[in-house]
C-alpha positions as YAML, in Angstrom:
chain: A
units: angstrom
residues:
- id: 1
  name: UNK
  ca: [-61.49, 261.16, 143.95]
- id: 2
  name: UNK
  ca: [-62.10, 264.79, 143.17]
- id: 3
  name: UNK
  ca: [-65.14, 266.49, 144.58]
- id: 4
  name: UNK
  ca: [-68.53, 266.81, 142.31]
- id: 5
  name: UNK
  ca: [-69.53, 270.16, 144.01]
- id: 6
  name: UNK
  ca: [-69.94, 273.45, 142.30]
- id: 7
  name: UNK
  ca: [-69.06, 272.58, 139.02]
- id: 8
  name: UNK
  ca: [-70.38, 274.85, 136.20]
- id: 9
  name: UNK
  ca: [-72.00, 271.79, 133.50]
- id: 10
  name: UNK
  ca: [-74.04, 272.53, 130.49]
- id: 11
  name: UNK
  ca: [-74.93, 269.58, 128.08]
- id: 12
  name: UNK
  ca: [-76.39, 269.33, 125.09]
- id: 13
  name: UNK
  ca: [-79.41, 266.04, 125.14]
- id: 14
  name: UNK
  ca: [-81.73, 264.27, 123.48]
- id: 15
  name: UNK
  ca: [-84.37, 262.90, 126.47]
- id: 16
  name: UNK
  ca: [-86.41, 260.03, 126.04]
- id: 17
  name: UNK
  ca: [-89.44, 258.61, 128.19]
- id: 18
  name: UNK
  ca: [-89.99, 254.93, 127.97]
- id: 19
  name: UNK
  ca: [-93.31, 254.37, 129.77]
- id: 20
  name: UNK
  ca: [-94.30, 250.94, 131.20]
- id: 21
  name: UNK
  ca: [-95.67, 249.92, 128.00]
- id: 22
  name: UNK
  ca: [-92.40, 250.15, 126.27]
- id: 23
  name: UNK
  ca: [-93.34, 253.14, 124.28]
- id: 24
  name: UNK
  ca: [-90.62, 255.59, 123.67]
- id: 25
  name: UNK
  ca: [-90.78, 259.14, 122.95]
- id: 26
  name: UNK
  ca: [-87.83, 261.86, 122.59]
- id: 27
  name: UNK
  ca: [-89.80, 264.40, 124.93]
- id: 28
  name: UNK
  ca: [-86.79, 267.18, 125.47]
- id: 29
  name: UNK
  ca: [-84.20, 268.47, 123.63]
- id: 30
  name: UNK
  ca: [-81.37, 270.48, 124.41]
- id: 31
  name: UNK
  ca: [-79.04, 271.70, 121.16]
- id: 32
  name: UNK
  ca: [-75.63, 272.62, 121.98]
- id: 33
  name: UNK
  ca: [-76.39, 276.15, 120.98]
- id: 34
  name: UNK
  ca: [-78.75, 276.66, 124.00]
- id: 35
  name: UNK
  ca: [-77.38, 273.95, 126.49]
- id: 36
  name: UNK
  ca: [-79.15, 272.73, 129.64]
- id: 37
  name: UNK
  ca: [-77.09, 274.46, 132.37]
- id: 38
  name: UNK
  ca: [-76.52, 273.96, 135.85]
- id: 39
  name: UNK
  ca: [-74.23, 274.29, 138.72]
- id: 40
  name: UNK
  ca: [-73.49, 270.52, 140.86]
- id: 41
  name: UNK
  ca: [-74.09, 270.03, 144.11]
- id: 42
  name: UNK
  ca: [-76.60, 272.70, 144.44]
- id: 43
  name: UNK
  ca: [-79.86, 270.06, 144.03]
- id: 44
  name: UNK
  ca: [-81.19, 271.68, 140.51]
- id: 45
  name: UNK
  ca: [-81.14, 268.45, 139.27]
- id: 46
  name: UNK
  ca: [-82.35, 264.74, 139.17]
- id: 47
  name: UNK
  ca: [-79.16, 263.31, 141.20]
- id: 48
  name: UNK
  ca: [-79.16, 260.01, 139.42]
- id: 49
  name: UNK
  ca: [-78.31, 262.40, 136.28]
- id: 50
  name: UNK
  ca: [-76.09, 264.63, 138.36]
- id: 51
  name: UNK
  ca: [-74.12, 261.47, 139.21]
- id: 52
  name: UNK
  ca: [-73.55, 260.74, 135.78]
- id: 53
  name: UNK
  ca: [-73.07, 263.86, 134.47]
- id: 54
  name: UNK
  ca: [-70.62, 265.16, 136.87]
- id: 55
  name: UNK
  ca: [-67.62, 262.59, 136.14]
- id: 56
  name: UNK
  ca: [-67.89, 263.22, 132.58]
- id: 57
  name: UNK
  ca: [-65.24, 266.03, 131.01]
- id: 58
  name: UNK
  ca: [-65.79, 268.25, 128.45]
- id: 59
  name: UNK
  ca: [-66.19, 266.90, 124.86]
- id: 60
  name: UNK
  ca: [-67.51, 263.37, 126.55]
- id: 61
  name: UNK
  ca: [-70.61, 261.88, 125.33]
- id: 62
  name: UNK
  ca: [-73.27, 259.67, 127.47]
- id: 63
  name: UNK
  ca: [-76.36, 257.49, 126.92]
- id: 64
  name: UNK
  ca: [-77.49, 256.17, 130.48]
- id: 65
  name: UNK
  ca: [-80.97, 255.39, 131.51]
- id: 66
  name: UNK
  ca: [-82.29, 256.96, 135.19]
- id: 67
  name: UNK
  ca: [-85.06, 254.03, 136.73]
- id: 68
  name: UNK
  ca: [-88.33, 255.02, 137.45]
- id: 69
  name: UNK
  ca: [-88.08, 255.50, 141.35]
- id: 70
  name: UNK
  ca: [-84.51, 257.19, 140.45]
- id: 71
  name: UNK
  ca: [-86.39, 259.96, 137.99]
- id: 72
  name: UNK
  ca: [-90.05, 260.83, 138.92]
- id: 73
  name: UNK
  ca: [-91.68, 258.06, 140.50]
- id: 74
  name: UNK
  ca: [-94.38, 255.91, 139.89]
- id: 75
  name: UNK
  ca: [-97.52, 257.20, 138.48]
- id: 76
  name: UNK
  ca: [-100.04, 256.91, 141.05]
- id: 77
  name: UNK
  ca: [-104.04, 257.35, 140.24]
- id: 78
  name: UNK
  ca: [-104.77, 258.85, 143.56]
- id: 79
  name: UNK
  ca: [-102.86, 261.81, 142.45]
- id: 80
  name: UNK
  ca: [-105.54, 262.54, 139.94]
- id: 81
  name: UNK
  ca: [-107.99, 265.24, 141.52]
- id: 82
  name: UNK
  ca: [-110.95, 266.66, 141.23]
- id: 83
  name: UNK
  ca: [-110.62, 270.09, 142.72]
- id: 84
  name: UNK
  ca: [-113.44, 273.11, 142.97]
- id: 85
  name: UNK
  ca: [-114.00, 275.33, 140.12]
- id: 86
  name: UNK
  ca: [-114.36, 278.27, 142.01]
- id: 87
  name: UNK
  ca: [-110.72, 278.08, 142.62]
- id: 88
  name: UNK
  ca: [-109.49, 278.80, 139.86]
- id: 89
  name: UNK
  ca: [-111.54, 282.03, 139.39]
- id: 90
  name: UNK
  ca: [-110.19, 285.15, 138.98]
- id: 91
  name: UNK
  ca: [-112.21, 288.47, 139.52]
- id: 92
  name: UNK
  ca: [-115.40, 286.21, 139.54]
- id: 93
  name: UNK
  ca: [-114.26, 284.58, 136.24]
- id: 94
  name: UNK
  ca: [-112.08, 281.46, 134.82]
- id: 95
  name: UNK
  ca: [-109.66, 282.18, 132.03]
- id: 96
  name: UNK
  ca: [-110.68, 279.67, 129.82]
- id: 97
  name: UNK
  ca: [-107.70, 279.85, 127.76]
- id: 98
  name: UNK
  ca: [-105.58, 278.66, 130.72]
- id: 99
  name: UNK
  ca: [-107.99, 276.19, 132.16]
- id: 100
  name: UNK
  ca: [-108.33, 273.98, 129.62]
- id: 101
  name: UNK
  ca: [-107.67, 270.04, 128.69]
- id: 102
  name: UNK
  ca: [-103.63, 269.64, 128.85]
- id: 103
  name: UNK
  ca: [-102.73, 272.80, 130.32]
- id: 104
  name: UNK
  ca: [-100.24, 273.06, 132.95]
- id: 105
  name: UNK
  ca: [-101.27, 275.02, 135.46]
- id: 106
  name: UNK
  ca: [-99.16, 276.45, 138.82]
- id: 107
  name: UNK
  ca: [-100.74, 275.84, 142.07]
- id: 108
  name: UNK
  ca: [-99.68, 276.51, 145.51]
- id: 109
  name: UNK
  ca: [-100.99, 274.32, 148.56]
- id: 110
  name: UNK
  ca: [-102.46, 275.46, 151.99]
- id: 111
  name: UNK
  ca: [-98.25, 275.62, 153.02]
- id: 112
  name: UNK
  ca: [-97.58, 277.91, 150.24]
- id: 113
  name: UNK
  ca: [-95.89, 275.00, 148.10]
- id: 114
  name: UNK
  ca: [-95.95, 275.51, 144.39]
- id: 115
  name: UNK
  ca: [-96.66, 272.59, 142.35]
- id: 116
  name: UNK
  ca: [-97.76, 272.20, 138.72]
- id: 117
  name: UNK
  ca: [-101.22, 269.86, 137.70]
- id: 118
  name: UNK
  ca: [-102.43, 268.93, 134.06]
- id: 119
  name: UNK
  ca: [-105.99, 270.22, 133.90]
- id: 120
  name: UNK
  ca: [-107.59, 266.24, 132.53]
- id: 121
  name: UNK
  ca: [-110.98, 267.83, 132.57]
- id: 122
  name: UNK
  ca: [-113.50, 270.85, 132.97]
- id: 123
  name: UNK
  ca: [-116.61, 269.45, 134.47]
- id: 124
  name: UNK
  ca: [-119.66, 271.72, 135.48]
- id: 125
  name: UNK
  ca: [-118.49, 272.41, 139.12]
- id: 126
  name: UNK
  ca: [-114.67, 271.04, 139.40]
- id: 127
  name: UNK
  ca: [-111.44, 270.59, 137.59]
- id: 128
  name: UNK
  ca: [-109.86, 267.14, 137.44]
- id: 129
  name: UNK
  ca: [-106.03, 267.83, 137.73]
- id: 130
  name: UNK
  ca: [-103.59, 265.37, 137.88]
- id: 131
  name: UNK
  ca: [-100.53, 266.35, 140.19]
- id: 132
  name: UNK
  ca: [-98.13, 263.65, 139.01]
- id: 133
  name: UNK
  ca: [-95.00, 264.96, 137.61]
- id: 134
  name: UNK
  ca: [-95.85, 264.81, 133.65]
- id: 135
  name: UNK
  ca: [-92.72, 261.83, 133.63]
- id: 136
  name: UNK
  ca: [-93.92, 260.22, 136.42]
- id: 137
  name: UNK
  ca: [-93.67, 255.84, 135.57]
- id: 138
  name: UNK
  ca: [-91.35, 256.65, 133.39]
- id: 139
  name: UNK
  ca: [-87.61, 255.43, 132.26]
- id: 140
  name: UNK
  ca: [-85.29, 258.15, 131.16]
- id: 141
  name: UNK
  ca: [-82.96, 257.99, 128.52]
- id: 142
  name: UNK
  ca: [-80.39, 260.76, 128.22]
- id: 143
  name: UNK
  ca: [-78.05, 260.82, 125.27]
- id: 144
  name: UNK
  ca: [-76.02, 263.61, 124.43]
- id: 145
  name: UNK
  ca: [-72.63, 265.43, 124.78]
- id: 146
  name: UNK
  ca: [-71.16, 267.50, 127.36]
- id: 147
  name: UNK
  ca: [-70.10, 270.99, 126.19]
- id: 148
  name: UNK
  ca: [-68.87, 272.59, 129.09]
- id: 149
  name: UNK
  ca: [-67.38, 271.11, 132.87]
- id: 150
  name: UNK
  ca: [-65.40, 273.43, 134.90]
- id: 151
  name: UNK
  ca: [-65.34, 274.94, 138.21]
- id: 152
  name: UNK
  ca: [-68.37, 277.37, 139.08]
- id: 153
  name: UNK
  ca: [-67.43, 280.97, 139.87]
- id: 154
  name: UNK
  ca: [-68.63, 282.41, 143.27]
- id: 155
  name: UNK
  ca: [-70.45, 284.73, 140.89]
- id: 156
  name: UNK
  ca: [-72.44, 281.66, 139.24]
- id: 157
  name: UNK
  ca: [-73.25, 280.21, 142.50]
- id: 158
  name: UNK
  ca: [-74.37, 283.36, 144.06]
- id: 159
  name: UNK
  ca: [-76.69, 283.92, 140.75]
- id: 160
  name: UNK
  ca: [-78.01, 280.26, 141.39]
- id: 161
  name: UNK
  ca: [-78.78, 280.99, 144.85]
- id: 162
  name: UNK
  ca: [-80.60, 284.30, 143.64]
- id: 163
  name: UNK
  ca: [-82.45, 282.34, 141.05]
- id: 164
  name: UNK
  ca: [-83.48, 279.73, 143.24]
- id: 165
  name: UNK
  ca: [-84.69, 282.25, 145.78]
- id: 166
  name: UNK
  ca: [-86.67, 284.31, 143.76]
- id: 167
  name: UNK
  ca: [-84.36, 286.88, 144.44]
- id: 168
  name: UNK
  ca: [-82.85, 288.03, 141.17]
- id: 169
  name: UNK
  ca: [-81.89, 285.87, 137.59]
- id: 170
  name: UNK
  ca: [-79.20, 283.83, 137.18]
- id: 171
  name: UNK
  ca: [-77.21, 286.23, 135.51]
- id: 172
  name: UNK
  ca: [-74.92, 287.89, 138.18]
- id: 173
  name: UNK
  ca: [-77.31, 291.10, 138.95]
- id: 174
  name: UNK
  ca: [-78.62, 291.10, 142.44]
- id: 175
  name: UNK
  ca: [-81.06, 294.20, 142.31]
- id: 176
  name: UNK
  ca: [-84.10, 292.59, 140.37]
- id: 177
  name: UNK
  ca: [-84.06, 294.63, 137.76]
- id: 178
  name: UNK
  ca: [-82.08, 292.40, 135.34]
- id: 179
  name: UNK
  ca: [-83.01, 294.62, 132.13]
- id: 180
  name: UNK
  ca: [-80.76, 297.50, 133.31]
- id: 181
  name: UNK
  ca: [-77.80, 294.86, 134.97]
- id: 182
  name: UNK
  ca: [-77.34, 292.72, 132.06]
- id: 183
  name: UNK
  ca: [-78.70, 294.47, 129.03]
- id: 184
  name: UNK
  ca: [-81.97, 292.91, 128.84]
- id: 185
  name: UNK
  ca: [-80.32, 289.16, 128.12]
- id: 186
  name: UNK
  ca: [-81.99, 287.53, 131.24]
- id: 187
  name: UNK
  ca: [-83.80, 284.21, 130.79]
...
């Protein structure tokens, strides 16, 4: 069996949540123009859909479904918060704008974890967030093609490791200044 690590994939998909009610919605979509990229082995990625993903060559198509406690998890109410408004000031005010129904907002924990929330609510004093993952209690459908399988370059890997880091973008510069190393074309 050949080895699964540090292969260079990018797939274009159509993703579809199937909540418990049986409703299904395509919620992502990758185009083969602008693939979903990543490097195996390197945990970037849902493994259930690394597993699949990985055996496939080039050209190969797929439609698998990933389980709910394979993908995100159940969705569980207790994760719905109510946190302080104060919290969320900045300079003595609250960007409105940000801080509103639906929004996704990045918060960090007392360990210095980041983690997204949906602000649910603005009440007088708090904020109810909810900090399940927005596919949480959901199936996942992928269905697409992949475009590209091949072995990852030390140069990829090392931009991965930079990316993941927060060292540099996953484009092969390493001085943080990606606008002068790669002409701008950074993402």
């Amino acid at each position: 069996m050949k080895s699964t690590q540090n292969k260079y994939i990018t797939v274009a998909y159509k993703l579809y949540a199937t909540d418990e009610g049986g409703d299904r919605d395509m919620v992502e979509e990758a185009k083969a123009d602008h693939p979903f990229q990543f490097i195996s082995g390197m945990g970037t990625t849902l493994d259930f859909f690394e597993n699949e993903i990985t055996k496939l060559a080039k050209g190969e198509k797929f439609d698998f479904d990933i389980p709910v406690d394979e993908a995100y998890g159940m969705y569980i109410d207790e994760y719905v918060i109510d946190l302080p408004k104060n919290i969320f000031e900045v300079d003595g005010r609250i960007d409105t704008e940000m801080i509103k129904e639906g929004n996704i907002v990045p918060l960090m924990d007392a360990e210095g974890r980041r983690m997204n929330g949906v602000v649910v609510e603005v009440k007088e004093e708090v904020v109810v967030m909810d900090m399940n993952h927005p596919l949480a209690g959901s199936v996942l459908t992928f269905v697409g093609e992949v475009i590209e399988n091949r072995d990852a370059t030390p140069e990829e890997i090392q931009g991965m490791i930079n990316m993941m880091s927060g060292g540099g973008c996953n484009c092969g510069c390493d001085s943080g200044d990606c606008d002068s190393d790669c002409g701008g074309s950074c993402h």
